[in-house]
C-alpha positions in Angstrom: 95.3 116.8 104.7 98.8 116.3 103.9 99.8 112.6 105.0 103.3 110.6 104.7 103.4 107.4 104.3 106.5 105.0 105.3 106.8 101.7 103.1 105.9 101.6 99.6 104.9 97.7 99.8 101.5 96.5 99.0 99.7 97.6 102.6 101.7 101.0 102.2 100.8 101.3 98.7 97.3 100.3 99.3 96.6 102.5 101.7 98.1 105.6 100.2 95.7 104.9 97.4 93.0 105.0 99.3 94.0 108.0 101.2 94.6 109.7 98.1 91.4 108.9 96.5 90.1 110.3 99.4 91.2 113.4 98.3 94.5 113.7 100.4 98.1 114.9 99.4 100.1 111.7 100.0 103.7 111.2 99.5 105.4 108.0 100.2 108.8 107.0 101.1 110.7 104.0 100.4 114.6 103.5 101.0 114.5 101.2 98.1 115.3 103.3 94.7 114.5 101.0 92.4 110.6 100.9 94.2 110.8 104.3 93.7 111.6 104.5 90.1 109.1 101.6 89.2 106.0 103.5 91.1 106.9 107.1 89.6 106.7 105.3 86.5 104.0 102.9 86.4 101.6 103.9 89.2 101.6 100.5 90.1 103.2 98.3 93.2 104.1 95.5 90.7 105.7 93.3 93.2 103.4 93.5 95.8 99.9 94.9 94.8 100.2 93.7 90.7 96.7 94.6 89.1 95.8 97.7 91.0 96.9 101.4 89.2 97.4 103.7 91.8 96.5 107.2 92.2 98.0 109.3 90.0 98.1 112.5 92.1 100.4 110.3 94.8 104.7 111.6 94.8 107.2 109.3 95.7 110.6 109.8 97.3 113.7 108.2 98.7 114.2 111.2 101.0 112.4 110.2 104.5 112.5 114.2 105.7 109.9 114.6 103.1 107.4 112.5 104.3 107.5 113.3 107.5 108.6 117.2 108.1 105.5 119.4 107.4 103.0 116.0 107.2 99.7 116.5 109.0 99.9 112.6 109.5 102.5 109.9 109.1 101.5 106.5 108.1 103.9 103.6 109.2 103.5 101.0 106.9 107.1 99.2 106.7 107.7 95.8 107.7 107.8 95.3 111.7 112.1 94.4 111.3 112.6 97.4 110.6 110.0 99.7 112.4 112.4 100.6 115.2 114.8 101.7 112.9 112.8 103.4 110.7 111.5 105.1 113.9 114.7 106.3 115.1 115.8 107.6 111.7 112.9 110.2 111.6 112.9 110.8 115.3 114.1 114.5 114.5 112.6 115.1 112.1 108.9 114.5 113.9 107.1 117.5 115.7 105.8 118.0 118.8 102.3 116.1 118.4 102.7 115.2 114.9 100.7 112.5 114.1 101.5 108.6 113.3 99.5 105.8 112.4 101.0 102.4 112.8 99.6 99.7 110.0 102.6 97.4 110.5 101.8 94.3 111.6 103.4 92.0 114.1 106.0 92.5 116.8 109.2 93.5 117.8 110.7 89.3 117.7 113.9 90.4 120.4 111.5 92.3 122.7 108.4 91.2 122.0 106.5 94.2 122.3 104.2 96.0 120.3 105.1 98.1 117.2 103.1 100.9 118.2 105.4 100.6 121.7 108.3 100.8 119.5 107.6 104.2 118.0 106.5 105.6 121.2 109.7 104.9 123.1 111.6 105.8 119.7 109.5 109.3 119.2 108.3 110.2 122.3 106.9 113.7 121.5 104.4 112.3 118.4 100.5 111.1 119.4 100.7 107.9 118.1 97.9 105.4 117.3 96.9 102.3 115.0 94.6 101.0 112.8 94.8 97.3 112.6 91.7 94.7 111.5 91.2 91.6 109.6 92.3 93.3 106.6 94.5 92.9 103.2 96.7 94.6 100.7 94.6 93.3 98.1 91.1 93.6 99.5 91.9 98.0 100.5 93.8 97.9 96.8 91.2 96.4 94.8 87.8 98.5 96.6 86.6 95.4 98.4 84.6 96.1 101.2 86.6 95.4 104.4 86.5 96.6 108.1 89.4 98.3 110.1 89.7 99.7 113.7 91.6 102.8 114.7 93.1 103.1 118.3 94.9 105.3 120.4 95.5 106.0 124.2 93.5 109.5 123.7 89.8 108.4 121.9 90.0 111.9 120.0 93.0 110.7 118.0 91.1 107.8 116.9 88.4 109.9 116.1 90.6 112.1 113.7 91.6 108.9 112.5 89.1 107.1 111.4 87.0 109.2 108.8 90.4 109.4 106.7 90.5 105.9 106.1 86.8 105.9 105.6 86.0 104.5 101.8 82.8 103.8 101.5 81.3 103.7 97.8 79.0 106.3 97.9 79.0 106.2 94.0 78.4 102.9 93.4 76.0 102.4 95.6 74.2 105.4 94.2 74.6 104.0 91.1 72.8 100.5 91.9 69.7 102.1 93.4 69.5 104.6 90.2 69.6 101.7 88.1 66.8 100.3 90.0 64.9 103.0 90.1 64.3 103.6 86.4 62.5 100.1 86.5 58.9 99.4 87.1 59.2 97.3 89.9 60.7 100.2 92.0 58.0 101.0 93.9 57.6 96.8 94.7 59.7 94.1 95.3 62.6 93.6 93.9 65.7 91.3 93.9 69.5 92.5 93.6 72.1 90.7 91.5 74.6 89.4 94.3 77.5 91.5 94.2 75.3 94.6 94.6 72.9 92.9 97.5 76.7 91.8 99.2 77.5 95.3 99.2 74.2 96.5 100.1 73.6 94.7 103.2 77.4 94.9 104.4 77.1 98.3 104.5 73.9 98.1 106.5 75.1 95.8 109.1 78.1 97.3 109.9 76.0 100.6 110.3 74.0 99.0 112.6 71.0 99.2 110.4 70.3 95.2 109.9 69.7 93.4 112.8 70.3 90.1 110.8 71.5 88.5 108.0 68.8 88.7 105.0 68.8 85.5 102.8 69.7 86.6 99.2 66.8 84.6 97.8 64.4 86.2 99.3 62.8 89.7 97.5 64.2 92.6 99.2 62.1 95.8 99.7 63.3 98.5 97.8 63.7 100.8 101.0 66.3 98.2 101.5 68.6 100.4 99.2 67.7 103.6 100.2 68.2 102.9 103.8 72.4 102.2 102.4 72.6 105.4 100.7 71.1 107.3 103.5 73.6 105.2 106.0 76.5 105.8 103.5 75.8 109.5 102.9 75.3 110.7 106.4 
């Protein structure tokens, strides 16, 4: 899918990287050349997401018409003073049920309403939804397992949504349970190291395949694992 994304900052950047590494064609735009220059160069949002190397396959542009005009999806990601206007400098350039995401947080301060109310009244002839959730820069940037909820006025919008900010380690997961399984005590209790068993039983919850928290010093059955790659691969 080919995906634009507004605002080059660390939740703009962050996401674009995991849209990207999703296997998308992103491009993002920022009006700020010297952000430009510095992310064409480095692969990396220095300022505002220091640490995490971006994906290389992502293009970068000062010119807004290209991330928006021929974009299966646009991703606003700009800070919310400057949503509206952001809004109403790509208002012609959107199609007729093109898509955009909202990720900005906050309001509008002098109206008080919504951001995702802002871009509808702006460009009224885009579907327009949101994905918001106790999430950060950081945590999307650096892999950490987080949770995010996308919403719109139509539920299929959502649902096209959703599975494109889906990152769920498949591969590392995979590679935990291989690891286990060349041992002995495969076929028997055995206990996780921490950050695996985290991972593990995060995924499992939020599945809806633990019904409760398990205590990290107990033994954990091995089908405790494969249950997570079967959740994860499904």
């Amino acid at each position: 899918m080919k995906i634009g994304v507004l605002g080059a900052g660390g939740w703009g950047s962050a996401l674009a990287n995991l849209l990207a590494g999703n296997g998308h064609e992103v491009i993002v735009w920022s009006i700020d050349e010297r952000e430009v220059a510095m992310l064409k160069e480095f692969h990396e949002q220095r300022d505002r997401l220091p640490g995490v190397i971006l994906n290389s396959s992502i293009e970068y542009t000062t010119d807004a018409s290209k991330a928006v005009i021929g974009q299966k999806m646009i991703v606003c990601a700009v800070p919310s003073p400057f949503v509206r206007s952001t809004a109403k400098n790509i208002a012609d350039k959107v199609s007729n049920g093109q898509l955009i995401v909202n990720v900005s947080k906050g309001i509008e301060e002098s109206t008080l309403k919504a951001l995702v109310e802002i871009i509808e009244e702006e460009i009224p002839q885009a579907k327009v939804a949101v994905l918001s959730g106790p999430s950060h820069a950081e945590e999307v940037g650096r892999g950490i397992p987080t949770t995010v909820v996308a919403g719109a006025r139509d539920i299929e919008i959502a649902k096209t949504i959703q599975p494109q900010f889906k990152d769920t380690p498949v591969e590392k997961i995979a590679t935990i349970v291989d690891r286990y399984k060349s041992q002995d005590t495969w076929k028997e209790n055995t206990v996780f190291e921490k950050d695996s068993f985290e991972l593990l039983e995060n995924i499992l919850e939020e599945s809806g395949e633990l019904k409760k928290r398990v205590p990290y010093e107990k033994l954990v059955r091995t089908d405790f694992s494969i249950n997570a790659v079967n959740v994860v691969q499904k």
